[in-house]
C-alpha positions in Angstrom: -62.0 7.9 39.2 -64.2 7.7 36.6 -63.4 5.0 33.4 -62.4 8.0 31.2 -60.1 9.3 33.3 -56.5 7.5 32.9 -54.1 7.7 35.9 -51.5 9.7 34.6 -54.0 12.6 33.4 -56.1 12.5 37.4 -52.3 12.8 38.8 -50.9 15.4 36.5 -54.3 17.6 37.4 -53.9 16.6 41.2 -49.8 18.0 41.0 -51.6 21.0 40.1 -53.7 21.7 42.0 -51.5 20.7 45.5 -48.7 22.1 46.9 -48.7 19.1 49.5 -47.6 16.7 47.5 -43.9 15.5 48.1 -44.0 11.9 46.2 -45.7 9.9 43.4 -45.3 6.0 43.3 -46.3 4.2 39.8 -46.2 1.5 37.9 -44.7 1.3 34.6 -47.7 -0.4 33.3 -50.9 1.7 34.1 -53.9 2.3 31.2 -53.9 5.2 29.2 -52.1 7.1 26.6 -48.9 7.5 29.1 -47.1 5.1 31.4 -45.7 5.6 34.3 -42.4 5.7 33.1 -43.1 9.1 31.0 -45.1 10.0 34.1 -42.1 10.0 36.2 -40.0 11.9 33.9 -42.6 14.5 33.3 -42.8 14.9 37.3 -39.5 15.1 38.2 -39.2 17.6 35.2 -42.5 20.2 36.0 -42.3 19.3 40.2 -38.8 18.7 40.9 -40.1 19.1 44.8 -41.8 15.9 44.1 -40.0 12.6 43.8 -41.2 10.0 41.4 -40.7 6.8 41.8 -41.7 3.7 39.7 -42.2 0.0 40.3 -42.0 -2.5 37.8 -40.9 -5.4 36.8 -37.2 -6.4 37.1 -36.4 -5.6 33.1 -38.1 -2.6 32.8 -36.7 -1.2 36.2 -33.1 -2.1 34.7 -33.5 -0.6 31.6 -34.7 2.9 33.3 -31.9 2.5 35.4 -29.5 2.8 32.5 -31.3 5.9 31.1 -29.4 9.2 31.0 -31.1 10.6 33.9 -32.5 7.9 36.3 -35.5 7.6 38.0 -35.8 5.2 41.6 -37.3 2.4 40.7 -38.2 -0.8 42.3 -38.6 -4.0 41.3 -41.9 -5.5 42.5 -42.0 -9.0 44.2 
């Protein structure tokens, strides 16, 4: 990936251009102008075949737990 590229954006542009895609895994806290938090919301939202799910550490993960319309998270170790 090169440096001007953040995660979110090469992800959104590989959702679409697949159709094999079933599920994203990211971590809340990933460079760029969106974090994988929004990134989740914005897949389930525009993919809803393809399930999101963020790790994070245990605060974050409990606060986006509480949110209106949850996404699977997972603490990391």
């Amino acid at each position: 990936m090169p440096p001007t590229q953040a995660p979110c954006l090469v992800t959104i542009r590989l959702l679409e251009a697949r159709t094999d895609i079933v599920l994203v895994i990211t971590d809340v806290g990933i460079p760029g102008t969106m974090n994988g938090s929004i990134l989740a919301y914005l897949i389930r939202n525009r993919w809803p075949t393809v399930k999101p799910i963020v790790a994070s550490e245990g605060t974050i993960v409990k606060q986006m737990r509480r949110m209106p319309s949850p996404i699977e998270t997972h603490p990391k170790p």
